[in-house]
N, C-alpha and C positions, 0 to 999 in steps of 0.2 A: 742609801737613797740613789746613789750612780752606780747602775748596771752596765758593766762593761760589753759589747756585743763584738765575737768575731766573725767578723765576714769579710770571707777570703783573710788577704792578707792585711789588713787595715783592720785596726781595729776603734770602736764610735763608740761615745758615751752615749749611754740612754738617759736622758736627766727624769727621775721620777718625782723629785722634789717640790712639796705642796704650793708651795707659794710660784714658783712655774708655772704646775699646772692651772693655779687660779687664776694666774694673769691670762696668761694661755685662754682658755676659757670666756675671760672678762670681758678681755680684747675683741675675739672673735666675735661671740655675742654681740658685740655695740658693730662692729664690722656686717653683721648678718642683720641687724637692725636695721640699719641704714642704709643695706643696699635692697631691703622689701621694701623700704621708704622710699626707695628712687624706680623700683618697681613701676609702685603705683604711678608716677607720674613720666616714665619715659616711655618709648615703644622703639627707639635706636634700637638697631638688633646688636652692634656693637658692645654697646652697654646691657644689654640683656646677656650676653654670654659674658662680661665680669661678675655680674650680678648673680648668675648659677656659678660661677667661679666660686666665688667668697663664699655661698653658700654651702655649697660641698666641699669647701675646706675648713667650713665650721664642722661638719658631719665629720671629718675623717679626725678635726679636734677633740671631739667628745668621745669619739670612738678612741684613742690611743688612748685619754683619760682614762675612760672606761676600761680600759685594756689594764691599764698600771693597776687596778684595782678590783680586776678578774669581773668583772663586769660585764664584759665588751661583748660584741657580735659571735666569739669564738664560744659562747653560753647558749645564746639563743639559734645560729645556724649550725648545720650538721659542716664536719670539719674539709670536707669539701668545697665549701663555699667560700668557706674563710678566708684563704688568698686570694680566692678572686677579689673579693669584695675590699679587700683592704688595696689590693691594686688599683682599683677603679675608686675607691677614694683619695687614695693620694695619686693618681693619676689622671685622673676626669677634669680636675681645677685648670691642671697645663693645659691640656689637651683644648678648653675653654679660653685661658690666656690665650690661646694660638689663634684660636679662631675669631678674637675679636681684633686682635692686631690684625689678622689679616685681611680684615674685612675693614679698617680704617686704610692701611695699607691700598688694598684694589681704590676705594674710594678715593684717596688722595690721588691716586696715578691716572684714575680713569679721566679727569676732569683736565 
């Protein structure tokens, strides 16, 4: 159930273990719920880039799921794509964090 992965010199558990993954899952889900819930009623651009945060870090959730269980994106896109696509979902969410601090950030300074 734990895949060991070496890269470089360090080496990281992969945890593949069910009950992970469904909390995993559970979580995010109620996370992805509640921030289309907050969707509909805000229009802060702040809070709209948390909101595509948590969104696309439920997608890159379901994606590794899917991954542990050959599923995943590397089935349906051609193997080209595949690192992109896994890079811009586990790196689109930060890149989102960043831009809503920073945009509270300017806002707080500007005043």
């Amino acid at each position: 159930m734990y895949n060991l992965l070496n890269l470089g010199n360090t080496l990281y558990v992969e945890i593949t273990h069910p009950v992970f993954l469904l909390c995993r899952l559970v979580l995010g889900a109620l996370a992805s719920f509640l921030a289309i819930m907050l969707w509909a009623r805000t229009r802060d651009i702040a809070w709209l880039f948390v909101i595509l945060a948590v969104i696309i870090s439920y997608a890159e959730i379901v994606n590794s799921v899917l991954t542990v269980y050959d599923l995943g994106i590397k089935n349906v896109l051609p193997e080209s794509y595949v690192f992109v696509v896994t890079i811009l979902l586990s790196g689109l969410p930060v890149l989102f964090f960043i831009a809503a601090f920073l945009v509270m950030v300017v806002r707080k300074y500007r005043r």
